[in-house]
C-alpha positions in Angstrom: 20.5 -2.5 -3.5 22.5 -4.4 -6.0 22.6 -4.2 -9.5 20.1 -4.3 -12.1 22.8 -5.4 -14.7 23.4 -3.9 -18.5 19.7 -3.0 -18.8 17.3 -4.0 -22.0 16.7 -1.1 -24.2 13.9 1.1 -22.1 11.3 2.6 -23.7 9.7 5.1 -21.4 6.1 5.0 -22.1 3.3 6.7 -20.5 1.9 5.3 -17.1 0.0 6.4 -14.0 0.3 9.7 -12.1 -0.5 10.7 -8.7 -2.0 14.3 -8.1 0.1 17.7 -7.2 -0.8 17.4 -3.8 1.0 16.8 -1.1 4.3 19.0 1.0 4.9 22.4 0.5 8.8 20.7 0.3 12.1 23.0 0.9 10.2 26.4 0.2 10.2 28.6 3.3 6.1 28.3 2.8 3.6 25.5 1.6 1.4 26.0 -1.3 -1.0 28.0 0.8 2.0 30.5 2.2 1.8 29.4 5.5 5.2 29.0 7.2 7.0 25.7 7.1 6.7 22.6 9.7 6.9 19.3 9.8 4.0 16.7 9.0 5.1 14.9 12.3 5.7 17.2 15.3 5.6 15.4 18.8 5.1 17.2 21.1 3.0 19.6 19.4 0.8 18.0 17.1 -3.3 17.7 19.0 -2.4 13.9 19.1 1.0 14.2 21.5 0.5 17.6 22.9 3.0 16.7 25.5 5.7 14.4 26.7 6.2 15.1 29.8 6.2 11.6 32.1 8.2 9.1 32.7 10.1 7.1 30.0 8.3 3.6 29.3 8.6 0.9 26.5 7.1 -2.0 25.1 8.4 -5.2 22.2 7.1 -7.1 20.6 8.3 -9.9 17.5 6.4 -11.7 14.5 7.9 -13.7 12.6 7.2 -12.9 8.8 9.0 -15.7 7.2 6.8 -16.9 3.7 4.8 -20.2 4.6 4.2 -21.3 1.2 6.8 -21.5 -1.3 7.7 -24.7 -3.3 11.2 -26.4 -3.6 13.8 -26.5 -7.0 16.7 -28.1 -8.0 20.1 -26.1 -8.1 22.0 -28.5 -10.0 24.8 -26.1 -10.8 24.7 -24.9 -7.1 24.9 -21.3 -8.1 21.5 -20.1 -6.3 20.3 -19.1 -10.1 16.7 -21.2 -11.2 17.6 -21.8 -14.7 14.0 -22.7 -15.8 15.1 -25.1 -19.1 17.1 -27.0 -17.3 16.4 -27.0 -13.3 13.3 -28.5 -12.6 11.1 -27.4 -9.5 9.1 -29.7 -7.7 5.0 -28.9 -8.1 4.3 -30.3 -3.8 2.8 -27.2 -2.6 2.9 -25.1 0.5 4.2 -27.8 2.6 6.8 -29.1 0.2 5.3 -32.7 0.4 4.3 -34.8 -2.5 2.9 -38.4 -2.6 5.4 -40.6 -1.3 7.2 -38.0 0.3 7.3 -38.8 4.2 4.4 -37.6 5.9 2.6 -36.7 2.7 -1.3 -36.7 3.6 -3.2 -34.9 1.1 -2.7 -32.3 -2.1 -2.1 -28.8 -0.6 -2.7 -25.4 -1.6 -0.7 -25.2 -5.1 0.0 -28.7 -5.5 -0.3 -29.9 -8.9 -1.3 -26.8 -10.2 1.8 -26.2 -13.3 2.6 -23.3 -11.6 5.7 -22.6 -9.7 5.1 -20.7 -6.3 8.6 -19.6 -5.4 9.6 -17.0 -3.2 12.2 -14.8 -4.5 15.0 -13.7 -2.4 16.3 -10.1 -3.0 19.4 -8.3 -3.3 21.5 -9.6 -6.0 20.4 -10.7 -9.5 17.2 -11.8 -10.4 15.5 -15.7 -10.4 17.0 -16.9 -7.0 14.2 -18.8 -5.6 14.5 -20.4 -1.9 14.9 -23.2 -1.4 14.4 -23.5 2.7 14.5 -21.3 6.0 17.5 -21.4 7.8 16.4 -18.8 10.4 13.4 -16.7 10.6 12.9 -13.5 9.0 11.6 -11.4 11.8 9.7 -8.3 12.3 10.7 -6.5 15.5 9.2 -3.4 17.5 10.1 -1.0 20.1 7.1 1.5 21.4 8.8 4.5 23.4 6.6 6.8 25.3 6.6 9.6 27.6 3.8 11.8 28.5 1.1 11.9 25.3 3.6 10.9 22.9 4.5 7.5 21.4 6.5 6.3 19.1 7.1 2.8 17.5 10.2 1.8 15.7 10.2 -1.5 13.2 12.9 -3.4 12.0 12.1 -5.8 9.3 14.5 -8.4 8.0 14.0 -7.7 4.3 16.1 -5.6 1.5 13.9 -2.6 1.6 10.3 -1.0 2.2 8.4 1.8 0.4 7.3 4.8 1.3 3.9 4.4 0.4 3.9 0.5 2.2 5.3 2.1 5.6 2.2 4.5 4.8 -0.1 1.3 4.7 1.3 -0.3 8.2 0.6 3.3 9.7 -3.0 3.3 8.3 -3.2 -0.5 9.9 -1.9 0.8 13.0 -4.5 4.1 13.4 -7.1 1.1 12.5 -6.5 -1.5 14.6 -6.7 1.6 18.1 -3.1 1.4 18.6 -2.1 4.5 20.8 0.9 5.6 19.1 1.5 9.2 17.3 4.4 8.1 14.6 5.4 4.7 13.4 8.6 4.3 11.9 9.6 1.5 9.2 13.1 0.2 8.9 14.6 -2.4 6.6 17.6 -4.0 7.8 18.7 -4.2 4.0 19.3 -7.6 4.2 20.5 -9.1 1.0 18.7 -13.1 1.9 15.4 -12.5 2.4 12.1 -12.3 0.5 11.7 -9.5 -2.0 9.9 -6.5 -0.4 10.2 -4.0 -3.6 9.8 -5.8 -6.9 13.0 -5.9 -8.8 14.4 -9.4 -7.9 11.9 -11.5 -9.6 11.7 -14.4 -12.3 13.7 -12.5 -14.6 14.1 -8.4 -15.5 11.2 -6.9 -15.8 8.7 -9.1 -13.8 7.8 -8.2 -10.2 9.5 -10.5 -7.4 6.3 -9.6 -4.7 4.2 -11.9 -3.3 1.5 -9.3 -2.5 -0.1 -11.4 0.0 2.5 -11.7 1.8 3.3 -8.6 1.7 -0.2 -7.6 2.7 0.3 -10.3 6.1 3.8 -8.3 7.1 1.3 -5.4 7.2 -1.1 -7.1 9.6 1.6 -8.5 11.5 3.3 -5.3 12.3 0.2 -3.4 13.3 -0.8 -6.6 15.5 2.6 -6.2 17.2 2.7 -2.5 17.3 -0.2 -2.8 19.1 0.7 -5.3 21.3 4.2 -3.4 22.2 2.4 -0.8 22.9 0.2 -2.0 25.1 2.5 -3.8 26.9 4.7 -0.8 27.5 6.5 -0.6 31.1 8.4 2.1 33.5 12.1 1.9 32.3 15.6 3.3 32.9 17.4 4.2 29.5 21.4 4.0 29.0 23.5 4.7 26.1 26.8 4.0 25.0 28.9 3.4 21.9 31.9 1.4 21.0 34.8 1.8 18.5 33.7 -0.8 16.8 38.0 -1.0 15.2 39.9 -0.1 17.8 39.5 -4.0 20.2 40.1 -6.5 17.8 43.2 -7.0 15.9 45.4 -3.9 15.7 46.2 -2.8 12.2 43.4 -4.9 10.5 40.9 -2.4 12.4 37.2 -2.1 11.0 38.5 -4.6 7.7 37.6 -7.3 10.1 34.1 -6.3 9.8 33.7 -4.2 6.8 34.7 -2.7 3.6 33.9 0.2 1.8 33.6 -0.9 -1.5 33.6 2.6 -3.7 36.6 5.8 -3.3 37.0 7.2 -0.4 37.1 4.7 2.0 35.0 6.4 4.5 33.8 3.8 7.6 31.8 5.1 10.5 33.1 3.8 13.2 30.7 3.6 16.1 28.4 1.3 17.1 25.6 2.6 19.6 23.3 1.1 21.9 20.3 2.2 23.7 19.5 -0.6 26.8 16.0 -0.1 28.4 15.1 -1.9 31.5 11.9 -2.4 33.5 12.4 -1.0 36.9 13.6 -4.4 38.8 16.4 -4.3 36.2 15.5 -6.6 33.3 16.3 -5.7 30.3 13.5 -4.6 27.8 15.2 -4.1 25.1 18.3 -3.1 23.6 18.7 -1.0 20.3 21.8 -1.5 18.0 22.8 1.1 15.4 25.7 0.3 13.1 26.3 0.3 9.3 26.8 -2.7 7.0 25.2 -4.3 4.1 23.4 -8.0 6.3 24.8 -10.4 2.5 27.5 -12.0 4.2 26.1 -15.1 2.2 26.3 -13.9 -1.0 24.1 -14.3 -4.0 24.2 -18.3 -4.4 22.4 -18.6 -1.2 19.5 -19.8 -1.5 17.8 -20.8 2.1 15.9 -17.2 3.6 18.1 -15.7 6.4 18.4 -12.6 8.5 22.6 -13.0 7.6 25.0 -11.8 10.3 21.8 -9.8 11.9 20.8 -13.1 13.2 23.6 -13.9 15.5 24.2 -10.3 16.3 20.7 -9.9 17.8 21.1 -13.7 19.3 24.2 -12.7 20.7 23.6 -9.8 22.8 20.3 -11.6 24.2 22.1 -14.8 24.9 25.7 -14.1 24.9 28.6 -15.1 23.2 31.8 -17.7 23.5 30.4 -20.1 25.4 31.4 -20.6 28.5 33.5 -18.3 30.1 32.8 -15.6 27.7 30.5 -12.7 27.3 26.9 -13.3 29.2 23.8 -11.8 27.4 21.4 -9.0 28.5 18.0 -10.5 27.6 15.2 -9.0 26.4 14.2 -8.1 22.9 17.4 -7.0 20.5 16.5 -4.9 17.3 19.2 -3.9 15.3 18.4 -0.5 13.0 21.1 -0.4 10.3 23.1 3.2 9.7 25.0 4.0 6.7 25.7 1.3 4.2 25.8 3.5 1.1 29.4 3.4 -0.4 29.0 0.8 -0.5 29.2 -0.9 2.9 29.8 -4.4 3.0 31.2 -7.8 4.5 32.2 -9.4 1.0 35.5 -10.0 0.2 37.0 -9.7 3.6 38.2 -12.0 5.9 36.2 -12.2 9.8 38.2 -13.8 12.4 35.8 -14.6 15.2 35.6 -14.5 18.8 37.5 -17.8 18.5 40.6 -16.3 16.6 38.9 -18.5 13.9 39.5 -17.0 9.8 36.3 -17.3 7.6 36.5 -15.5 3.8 34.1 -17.9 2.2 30.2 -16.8 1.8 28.8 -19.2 4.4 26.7 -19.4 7.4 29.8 -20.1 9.0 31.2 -16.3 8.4 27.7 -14.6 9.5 27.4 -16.3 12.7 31.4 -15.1 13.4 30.8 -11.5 12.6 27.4 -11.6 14.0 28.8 -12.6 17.4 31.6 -10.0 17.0 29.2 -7.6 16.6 27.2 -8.7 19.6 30.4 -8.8 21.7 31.2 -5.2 20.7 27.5 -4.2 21.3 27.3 -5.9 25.1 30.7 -4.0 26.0 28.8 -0.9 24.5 26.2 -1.9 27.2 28.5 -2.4 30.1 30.3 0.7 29.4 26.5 2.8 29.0 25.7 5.9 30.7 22.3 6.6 32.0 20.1 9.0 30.3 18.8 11.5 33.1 14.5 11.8 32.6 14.5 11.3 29.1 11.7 12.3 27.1 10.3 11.0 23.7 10.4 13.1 20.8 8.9 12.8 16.7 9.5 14.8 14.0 9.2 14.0 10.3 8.8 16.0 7.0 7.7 14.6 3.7 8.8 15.5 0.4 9.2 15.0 -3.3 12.4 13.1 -4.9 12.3 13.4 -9.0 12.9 9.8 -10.1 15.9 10.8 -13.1 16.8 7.0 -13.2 15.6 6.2 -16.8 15.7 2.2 -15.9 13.9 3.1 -12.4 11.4 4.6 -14.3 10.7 2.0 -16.7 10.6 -0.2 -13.5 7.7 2.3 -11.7 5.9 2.5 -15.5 5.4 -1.4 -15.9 4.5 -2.3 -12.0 7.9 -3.8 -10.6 8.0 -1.1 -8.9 4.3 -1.0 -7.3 4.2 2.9 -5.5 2.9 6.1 -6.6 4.6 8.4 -8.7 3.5 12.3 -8.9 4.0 15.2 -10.7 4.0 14.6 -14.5 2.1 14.1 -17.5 0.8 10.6 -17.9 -0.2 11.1 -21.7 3.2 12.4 -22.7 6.7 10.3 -22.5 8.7 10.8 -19.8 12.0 13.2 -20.5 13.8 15.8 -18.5 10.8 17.9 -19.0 8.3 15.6 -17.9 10.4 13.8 -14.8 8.0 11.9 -12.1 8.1 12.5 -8.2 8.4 10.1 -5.6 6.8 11.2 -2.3 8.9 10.7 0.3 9.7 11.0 4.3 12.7 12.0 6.2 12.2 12.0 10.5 14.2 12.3 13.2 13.4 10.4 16.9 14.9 11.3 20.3 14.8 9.5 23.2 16.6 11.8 25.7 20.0 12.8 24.1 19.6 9.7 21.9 18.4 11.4 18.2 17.7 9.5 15.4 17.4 10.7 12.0 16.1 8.5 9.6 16.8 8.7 5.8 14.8 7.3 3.0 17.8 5.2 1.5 21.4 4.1 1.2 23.2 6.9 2.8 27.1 7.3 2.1 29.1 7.5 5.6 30.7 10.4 4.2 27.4 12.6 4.2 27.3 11.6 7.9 30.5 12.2 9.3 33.1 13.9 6.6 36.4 11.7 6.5 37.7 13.8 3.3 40.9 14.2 5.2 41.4 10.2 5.1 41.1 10.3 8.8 38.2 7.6 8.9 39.7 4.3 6.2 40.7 2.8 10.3 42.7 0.3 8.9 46.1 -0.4 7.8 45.3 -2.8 5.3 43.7 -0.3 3.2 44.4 3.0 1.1 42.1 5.9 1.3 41.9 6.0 -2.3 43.0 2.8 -4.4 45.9 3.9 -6.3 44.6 1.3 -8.8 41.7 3.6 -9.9 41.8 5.6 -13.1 39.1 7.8 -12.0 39.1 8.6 -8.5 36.8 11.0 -6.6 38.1 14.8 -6.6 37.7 14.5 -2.6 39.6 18.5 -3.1 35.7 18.9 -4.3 33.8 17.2 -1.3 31.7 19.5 0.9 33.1 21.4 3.9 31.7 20.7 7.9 29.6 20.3 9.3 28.3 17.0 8.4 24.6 15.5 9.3 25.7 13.8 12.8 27.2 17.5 13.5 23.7 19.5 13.0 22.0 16.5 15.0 22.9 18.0 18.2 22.8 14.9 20.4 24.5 13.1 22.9 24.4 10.1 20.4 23.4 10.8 17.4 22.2 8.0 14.6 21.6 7.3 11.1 18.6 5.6 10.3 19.5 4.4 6.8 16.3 2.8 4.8 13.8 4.8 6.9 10.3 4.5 6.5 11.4 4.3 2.4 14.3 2.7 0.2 15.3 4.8 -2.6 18.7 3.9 -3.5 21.8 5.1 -3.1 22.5 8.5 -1.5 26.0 9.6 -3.2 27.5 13.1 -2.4 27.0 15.0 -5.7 30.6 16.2 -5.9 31.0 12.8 -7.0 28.0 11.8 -8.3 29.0 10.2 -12.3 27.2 9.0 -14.8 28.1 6.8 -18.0 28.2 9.6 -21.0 26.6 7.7 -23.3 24.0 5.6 -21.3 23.5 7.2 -18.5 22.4 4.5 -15.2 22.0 1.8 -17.1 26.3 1.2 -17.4 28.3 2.7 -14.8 30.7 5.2 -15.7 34.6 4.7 -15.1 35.9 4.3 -11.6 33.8 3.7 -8.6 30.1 4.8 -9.9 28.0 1.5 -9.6 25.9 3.3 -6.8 24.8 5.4 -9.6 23.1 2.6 -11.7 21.2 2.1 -8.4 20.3 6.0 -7.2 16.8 8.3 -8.4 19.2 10.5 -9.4 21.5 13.4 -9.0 18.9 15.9 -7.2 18.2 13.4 -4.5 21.0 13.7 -1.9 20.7 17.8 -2.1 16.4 17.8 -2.2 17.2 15.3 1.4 20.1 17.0 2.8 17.5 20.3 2.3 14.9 19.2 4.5 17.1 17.1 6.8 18.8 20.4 7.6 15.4 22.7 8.1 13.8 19.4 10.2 17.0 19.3 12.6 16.9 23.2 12.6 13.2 23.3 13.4 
């Protein structure tokens, strides 16, 4: 999530509240004293109370790419619609106006004064597209076993609420789809539509297009269904790859990454799970790996799944041509991990497959770490171990977050932000006595020794895996803390073992960052900072611009409090 910028002066009036009801949260009881468990518990629950049976799958794809958005010019080429002096062309849907080749007839919005622009998410605010360069997908994977089923969804876009993953489960129970948990992942990616609100025409007015939004949720329940009724018999493997350790000694993971904020913490691994039907063709093949999909930057302006593109074209096709690395087939979805930090391929330089440089914001650089990616994820494939009789497993607990971001809760008060907020006083201003609650879901999904926990957010490596010691910068081209910064983290402070992928007790174990919700960043509270005199709206000296972009302090301990009593359950 990137910035809001030096925010207007927020005045935090009153606004709509949801009801007290809901989890009993990280007490040992719910509000009727009945011992803890999860919402989601598969097997268990009367809809899955099994899964024993063999492993099967099914995919399915839509493509959710917006139909009907009108062009603009960019005369300063700087992806920014300055609305005095770039003028946008009124065509319509279709783009065509008379005189334009194979213009027929006015179209829905043409001629109407009003410009229908899609906003594209993840870095400043009026950055309409201007074309598609490749779709912006929705993906899904049904896994079953037994009487339990679960989907996972990958959607191209920057992020997906709580309460909108809610609506595509509601829209998969109503269109019959046999599946006992659903579970909604945003890729995070940084060039597609806005999914959340906060990247529209300018501060302060909602980026949206509800109907759109409202078509990705009949378009995901269509293909849950579908996957799911499509399901197979299939073999699983797993594997993972050292994603620093092949390509260029000494330049390590900075050929693919960077870790933006002190201490440079990168998780390492990629992981795959490969399912095939039972003549051997692939199904599908499931990618886990942490990075921020802007490779373009924020002067794009043509809608793109970035680098996750050619990764997921890559390892279905293959990469380098002739003579290099054959694809797998079947369906690729790629389920981002840990990008808090922040995670990211900006300011570093990819040499491809083809010992080619590329440092500039293009299409150019996606496609060449997308394919190095893909090439890292087939030998993560090749180099798989079979799962022996796997079995599908769901668990998920919801919770409440307080929402202490005074600009985040402007943003909920005035609709940019369009979810439910819980647990204060509508007819009273919002202060630390009177602090709203976002209702929120963490889950974890095993397929064999493959666990997945998903987290509602942009999760800092660090929380996963440790690295205090410095033992995880893999690369010689950086420091473990920039000797350049005046204010770096007191890592003597950071928490002790064991970390989330040590409790998950797998033989692969996953983060699931931007599960089923997209709340920010997730920042380890030893080094959590805030501005002393305006608090989130201007970050605080040193690395703190996650901060400007989190709920709050009391997030990352209220997550890491059920995370711990769901793994432990």
């Amino acid at each position: 999530m990137r910035a809001l910028a030096a925010w207007f002066g927020v005045v935090v009036v009153a606004g709509c509240a949801g009801d007290k009801g809901g989890p009993g949260g990280g007490d040992g009881a719910d509000d009727t004293g009945a011992a803890w468990r999860p919402d989601v518990l598969c097997p268990g629950d009367a809809s899955c109370p099994t899964n024993d049976g063999p492993l099967q799958a099914g995919v399915a794809r839509r493509d959710i790419t917006p139909t009907c958005f009108e062009r603009w010019d960019d005369v300063d080429a700087n992806g920014t619609w300055a609305r005095s002096t770039e003028a946008w062309f009124d065509c319509g849907c279709d783009q065509l106006c008379p005189g334009d080749a194979g213009y027929t007839a006015a179209d829905a919005g043409e001629g109407d004064g009003v410009f229908q622009a899609v906003w594209i998410a993840g870095f400043g605010q009026s950055r309409p597209a201007n074309g598609v360069h490749d779709p912006i997908d929705a993906r899904v994977v049904v896994v079953s076993s037994g009487e339990t089923s679960v989907a996972l969804v990958s959607l191209d876009v920057v992020g997906w609420f709580y309460d909108d993953a809610l609506r595509i489960r509601e829209a998969v129970a109503a269109a019959g789809a046999p599946v006992d948990h659903v579970v909604v992942h945003a890729s995070h990616n940084h060039e597609g539509p806005d999914s959340m609100g906060q990247w529209g025409a300018a501060l302060g007015q909602r980026g949206v297009d509800d109907a759109w939004q409202a078509d990705v949720v009949a378009a995901v329940a269509d293909a849950v269904a579908e996957a799911a009724a499509n399901q197979v018999p299939v073999t699983a493997r797993a594997g993972s790859i050292d994603t620093a350790a092949p390509y260029l000694p000494g330049k390590g993971s900075r050929n693919t990454v960077r870790d933006s904020r002190d201490p440079v913490v990168i998780d390492e691994l990629l992981s795959v799970l490969h399912l095939a039907d039972e003549g051997g063709a692939t199904v599908a093949t499931l990618i886990n790996w942490g990075n921020h999909p802007e490779v373009l930057g924020g002067q794009n302006t043509l809608l793109t799944s970035d680098f996750v593109h050619y990764l997921r074209r890559g390892v279905e096709e293959g990469v380098g041509g002739a003579g290099g690395r054959p694809g797998v087939g079947g369906m690729a979805l790629f389920l981002n991990a840990s990008v808090g930090g922040l995670m990211t391929p900006l300011s570093i330089t990819v040499t491809g497959l083809d010992g080619v440089d590329h440092s500039e914001e293009s299409f150019e650089k996606a496609q060449a770490l997308g394919e190095v990616m893909a090439d890292l994820a087939l030998q993560a494939v090749g180099a798989s171990a079979p799962l022996d009789a796997p079995r599908v497993e769901a668990r998920a607990a919801r919770f409440f977050i307080p929402v202490e971001n005074f600009a985040f809760q402007a943003l909920f008060l005035i609709g940019v932000f369009d979810r439910e907020i819980y647990n204060y006083d509508p007819d009273r201003s919002i202060d630390a006595t009177n602090t709203p609650d976002l209702l929120s879901e963490v889950g974890l999904v095993s397929v064999g020794g493959v666990r997945m926990l998903t987290i509602p957010g942009e999760l800092a490596p660090e929380l996963a895996i440790g690295g205090y010691d410095g033992s995880k910068v893999h690369s010689d081209e950086v420091p473990f803390l920039d000797p350049g910064n005046d204010h770096p983290p007191a890592v003597a402070n950071a928490p002790a073992p064991p970390y989330l992928k040590d409790q998950m007790g797998g033989s692969a174990n996953w983060i699931i960052g931007l599960g089923d919700d997209e709340i920010g960043y997730l920042i380890p509270p030893y080094d959590y900072v805030l501005d002393e005199t305006t608090p989130y709206l201007v970050e605080a000296p040193g690395d703190h611009y996650e901060e400007t972009n989190s709920v709050g302090p009391s997030a990352v301990p209220r997550i890491l409090e059920v995370t711990e009593r769901l793994l432990a359950y």
